[in-house]
N, C-alpha and C positions, 0 to 999 in steps of 0.2 A: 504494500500500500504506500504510496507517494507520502513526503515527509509532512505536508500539511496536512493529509490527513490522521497519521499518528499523533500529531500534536494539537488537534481536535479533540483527539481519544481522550485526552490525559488525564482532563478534568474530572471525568467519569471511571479513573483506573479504579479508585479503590471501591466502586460498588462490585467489581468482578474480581479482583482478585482480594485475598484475605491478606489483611492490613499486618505486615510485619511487625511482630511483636515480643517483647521481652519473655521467655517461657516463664520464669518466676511467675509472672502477673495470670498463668493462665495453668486455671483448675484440672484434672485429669477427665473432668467430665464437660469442660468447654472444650478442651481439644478433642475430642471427641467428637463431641456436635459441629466441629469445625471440618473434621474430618469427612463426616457424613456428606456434606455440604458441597464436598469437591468434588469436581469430574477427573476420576481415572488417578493419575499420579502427578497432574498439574493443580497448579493454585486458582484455580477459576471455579467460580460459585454455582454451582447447578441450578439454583434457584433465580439467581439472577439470568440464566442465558434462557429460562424456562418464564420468565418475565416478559424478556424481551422479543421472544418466537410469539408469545400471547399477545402482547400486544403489535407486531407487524401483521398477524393473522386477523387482527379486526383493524386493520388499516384504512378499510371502503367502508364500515360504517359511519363513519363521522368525515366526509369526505374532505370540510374543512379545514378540519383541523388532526385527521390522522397521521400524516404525514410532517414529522417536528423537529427541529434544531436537535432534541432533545434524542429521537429517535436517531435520527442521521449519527449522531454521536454516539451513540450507543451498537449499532449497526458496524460502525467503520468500527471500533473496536472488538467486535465480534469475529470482523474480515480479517483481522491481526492473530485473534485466537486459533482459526481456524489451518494455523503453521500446527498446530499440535494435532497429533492422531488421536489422543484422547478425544480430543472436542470434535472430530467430523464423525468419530462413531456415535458420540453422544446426537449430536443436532441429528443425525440418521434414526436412529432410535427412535429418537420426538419429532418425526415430521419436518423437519424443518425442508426438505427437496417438495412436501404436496405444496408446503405453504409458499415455497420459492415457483414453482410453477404457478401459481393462483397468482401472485404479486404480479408475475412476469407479464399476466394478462391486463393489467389495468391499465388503460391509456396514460401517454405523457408522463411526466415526472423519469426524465431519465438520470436522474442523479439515484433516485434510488434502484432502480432497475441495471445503473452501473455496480455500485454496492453488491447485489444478491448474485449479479454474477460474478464477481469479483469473489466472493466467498464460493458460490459450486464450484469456481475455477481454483482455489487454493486447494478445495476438498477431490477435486480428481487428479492432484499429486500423491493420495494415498490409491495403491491398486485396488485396494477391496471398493473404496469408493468409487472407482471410476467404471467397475463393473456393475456395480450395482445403478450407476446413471444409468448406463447401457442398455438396462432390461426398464428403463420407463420411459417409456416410447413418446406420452402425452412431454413430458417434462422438455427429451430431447427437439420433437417438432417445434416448441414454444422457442427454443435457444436457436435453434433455426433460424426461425423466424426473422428473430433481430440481425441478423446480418444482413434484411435492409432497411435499418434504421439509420437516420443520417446523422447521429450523436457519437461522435469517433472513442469517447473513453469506452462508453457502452461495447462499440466493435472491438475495441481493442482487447477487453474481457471476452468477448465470446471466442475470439481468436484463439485466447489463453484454453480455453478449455479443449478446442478442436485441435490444439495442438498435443495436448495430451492425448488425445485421441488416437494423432499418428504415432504414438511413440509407442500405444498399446499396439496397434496395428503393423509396425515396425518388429515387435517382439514375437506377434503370435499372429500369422495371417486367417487365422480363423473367425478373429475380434468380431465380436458382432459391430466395433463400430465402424468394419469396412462396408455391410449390408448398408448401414444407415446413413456411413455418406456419398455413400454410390448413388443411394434410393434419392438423394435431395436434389431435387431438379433444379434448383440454383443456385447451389453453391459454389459451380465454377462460373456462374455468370455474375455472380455476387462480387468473388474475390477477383475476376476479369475487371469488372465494374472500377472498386475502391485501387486497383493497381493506374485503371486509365487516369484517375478522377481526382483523385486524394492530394493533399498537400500536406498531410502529415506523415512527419518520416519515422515517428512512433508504430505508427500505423501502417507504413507501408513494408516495414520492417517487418513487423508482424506476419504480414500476407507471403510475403517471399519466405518466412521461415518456415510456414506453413505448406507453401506449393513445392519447398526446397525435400521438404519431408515427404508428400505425396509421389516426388518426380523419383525418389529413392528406394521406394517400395517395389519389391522384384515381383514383376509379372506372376500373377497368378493363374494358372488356364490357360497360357497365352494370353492374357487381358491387364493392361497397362492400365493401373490407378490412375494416373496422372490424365491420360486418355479418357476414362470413362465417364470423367470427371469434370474437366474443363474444352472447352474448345481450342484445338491447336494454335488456328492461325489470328483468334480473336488475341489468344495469353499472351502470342509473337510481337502483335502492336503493344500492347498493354506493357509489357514486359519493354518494349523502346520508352515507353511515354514514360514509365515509374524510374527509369534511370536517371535522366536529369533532374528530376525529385531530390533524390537518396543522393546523390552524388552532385559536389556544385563544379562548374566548370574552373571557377576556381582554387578549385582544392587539388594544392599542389602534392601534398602526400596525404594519407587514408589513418584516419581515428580508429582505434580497435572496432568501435561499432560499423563504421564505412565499411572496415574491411570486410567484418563478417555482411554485410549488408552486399558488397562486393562478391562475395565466396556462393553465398545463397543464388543470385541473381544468376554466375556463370553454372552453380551446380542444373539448373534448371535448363540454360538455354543450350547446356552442351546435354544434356540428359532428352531433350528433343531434338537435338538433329543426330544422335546416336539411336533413338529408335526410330528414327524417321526416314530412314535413308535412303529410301526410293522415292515415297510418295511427299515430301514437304519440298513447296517449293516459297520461297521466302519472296515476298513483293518488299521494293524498296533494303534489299538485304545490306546495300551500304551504310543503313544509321546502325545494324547487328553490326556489320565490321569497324567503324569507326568509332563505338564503343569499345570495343575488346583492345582497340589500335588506343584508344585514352587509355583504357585499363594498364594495357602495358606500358605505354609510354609516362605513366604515373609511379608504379610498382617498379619500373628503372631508376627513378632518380631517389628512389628510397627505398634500392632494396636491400641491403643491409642493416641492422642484422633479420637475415634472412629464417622468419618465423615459420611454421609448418603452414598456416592461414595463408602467409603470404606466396608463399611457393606454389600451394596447391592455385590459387588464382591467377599464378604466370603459368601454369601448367594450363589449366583447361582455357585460358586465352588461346592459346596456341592450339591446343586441341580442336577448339570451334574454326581459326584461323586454317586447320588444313581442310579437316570436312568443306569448307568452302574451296578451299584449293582444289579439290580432286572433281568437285562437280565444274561441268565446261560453261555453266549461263552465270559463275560469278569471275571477277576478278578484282585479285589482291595486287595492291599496287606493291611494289621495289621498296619504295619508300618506308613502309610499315613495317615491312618483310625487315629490315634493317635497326629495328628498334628489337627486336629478337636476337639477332648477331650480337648488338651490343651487350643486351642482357646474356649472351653466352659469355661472350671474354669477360663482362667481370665475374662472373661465375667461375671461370676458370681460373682469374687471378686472385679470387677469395681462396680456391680449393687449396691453390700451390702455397700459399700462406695458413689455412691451415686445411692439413689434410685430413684431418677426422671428422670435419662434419660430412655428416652422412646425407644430411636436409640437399645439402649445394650439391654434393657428389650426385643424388638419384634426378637432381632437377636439370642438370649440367649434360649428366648424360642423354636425357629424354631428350633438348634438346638436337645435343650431336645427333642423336637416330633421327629427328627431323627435318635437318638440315642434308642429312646423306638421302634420305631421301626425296628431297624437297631439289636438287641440284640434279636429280637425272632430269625434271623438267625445263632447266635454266641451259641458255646456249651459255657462250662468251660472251655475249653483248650483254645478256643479262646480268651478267656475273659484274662485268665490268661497271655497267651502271646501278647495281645495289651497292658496290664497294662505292662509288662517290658520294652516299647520303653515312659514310661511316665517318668515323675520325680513326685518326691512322695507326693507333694503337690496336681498335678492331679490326682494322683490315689488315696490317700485319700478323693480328692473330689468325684470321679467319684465313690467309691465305697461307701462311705454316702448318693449319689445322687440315686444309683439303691438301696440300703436298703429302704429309703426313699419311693422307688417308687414301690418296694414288686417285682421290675423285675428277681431280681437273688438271688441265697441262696450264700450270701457273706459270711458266715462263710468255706463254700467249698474254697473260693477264699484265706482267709486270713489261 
């Protein structure tokens, strides 16, 4: 829960938890009834969370006034509690998922409808709970729902819990919640939607870590999650539109969150044209290459030290950069081609300074295999005009590197 809402809470801690106190001052038979009082093996009062379920469940009869400062406060500290396994099997026990389904229906007020999902989504980080959503089907349709709600905390909660979702469905392809989000007829037009639309990078963030987890899940049947799910070539625009979002043009090196925001977005669009690879054909596929060609030409000038995150996103840059290379309707300019070569020599002049990283060494070489293979399509002329967008540390490299490897007669070049 965001830090102003903890410090909402605070005022109200000591009706939920038991007021630390001197043991001297408390009888064998207070501590006792104090004990009674607590949920499970935490300091949180049964009585009071069994207060507060009561009165959220008569919320709609007093329409004026059931909704209160008072409650909201007492709620966002609930959202807090809800880190403990004690307390989702308690609130489970007492209702608290019917009464959270009834709330979810009542029009407007999405502060609080942010809250109730904010708590089912803390409570499907424990497995027993998130099976047990699974099998209430009224409950799941209602969270559905709101993903087209146009109140982005709200999404961004519903998110949270769909994402635990693929993590169940990641573990065990049996998950009943691969039925259920196969069965929702729009929920790849939803998360299509918020990726075109959105200007929140909370939010879009979210969508890509959710489609990154979808696109990851191994065909089941022969039938592609990602596929049954969302519309190919709708995700492809969507997926151009959400990049300059997440990513500014001026951001010369990647915040840990860019990056992973970075890692997501490539896991996805190399994850579509690795199963697409007869039938996708890409309109407008220059703004796809001229992102991967930012991507890299970004992750070069800061790629040391060179992180496992960061690696894998110069890796599958390249990866989507050949898939384009081998089909005959696109073409990769010289130019970009050579922001690769770069990031190989200094890769190679990291490795020789040290030699035990392993990270440079697997990314250094994947490279060279793509380069050795990438130069049976390149004449001389080619060769010669990617070496002029180099500086001549790299094309010293890069022409000791093909001598080396008997690929070209470099004496033509030099």
């Amino acid at each position: 829960m965001p830090k102003m809402e903890k410090e909402l809470c605070e005022n109200n801690y000591e009706n939920a938890q038991v007021t630390i106190m001197d043991a001297r001052d408390i009888t064998d038979h207070e501590q006792l009834v104090m004990k009674g009082d607590l949920v499970g093996n935490t300091a949180y009062s049964a009585k009071w969370i069994l207060k507060t379920l009561l009165t959220l469940s008569k919320i709609d009869e007093d329409p004026e006034n059931g909704w209160s400062e008072d409650l909201e406060t007492d709620l966002c500290f609930l959202w807090d509690m809800t880190t403990e396994n004690d307390i989702v099997e308690y609130l489970i026990e007492n209702n608290f998922l019917p009464i959270a389904e009834y709330i979810l229906k009542i029009p407007e007020n999405y502060r609080m409808k942010e809250i109730i999902i904010g708590i089912i989504g803390n409570m499907c980080s424990q497995p027993k709970a998130l099976l047990h959503i699974a099998n209430m089907d009224d409950l799941i349709e209602t969270i559905l729902i709101l993903l087209t709600s146009s109140d982005t905390e709200t999404l961004i909660q519903v998110l949270r819990i769909l994402q635990a979702a693929m993590w169940d469905i990641q573990r065990n392809n049996s998950s009943k919640w691969m039925d259920t989000l196969v069965q929702c007829k729009f929920l790849g037009q939803s998360l299509t939607f918020i990726l075109e639309s959105s200007t929140n990078e909370t939010l879009l963030a979210a969508v890509l870590a959710l489609l990154q987890s979808i696109a990851l899940v191994e065909p089941n049947n022969d039938s592609w999650l990602l596929h049954e799910i969302v519309q190919i070539e709708p995700l492809i625009s969507a997926l151009k539109s959400s990049f300059s979002q997440l990513i500014s043009i001026n951001d010369d090196i990647y915040t840990e969150m860019k990056q992973e925001n970075v890692k997501n977005w490539l896991d996805i669009v190399s994850n579509l044209l690795q199963k697409h690879q007869s039938t996708l054909h890409i309109t407008n596929y220059l703004d796809i290459i001229n992102i991967l060609v930012t991507i890299l030409d970004r992750e070069k000038i800061d790629l040391f030290p060179l992180e496992e995150t960061k690696a894998l996103c110069v890796y599958k840059c390249i990866e989507c950069i050949y898939w384009f290379q081998q089909k005959k309707n696109y073409k990769i300019y010289l130019k970009d081609i050579s922001i690769i070569i770069i990031i190989m020599e200094k890769l190679n002049s990291a490795l020789m300074a040290n030699p035990a990283d392993e990270t440079t060494k697997e990314l250094l070489r994947y490279i060279e295999r793509y380069w050795l293979k990438l130069i049976e399509q390149y004449n001389t002329i080619d060769i010669i005009e990617l070496l002029k967008y180099c500086p001549s540390e790299t094309k010293d490299y890069l022409i000791n590197f093909m001598t080396d490897n008997g690929s070209v007669d470099c004496n033509i070049i030099l």
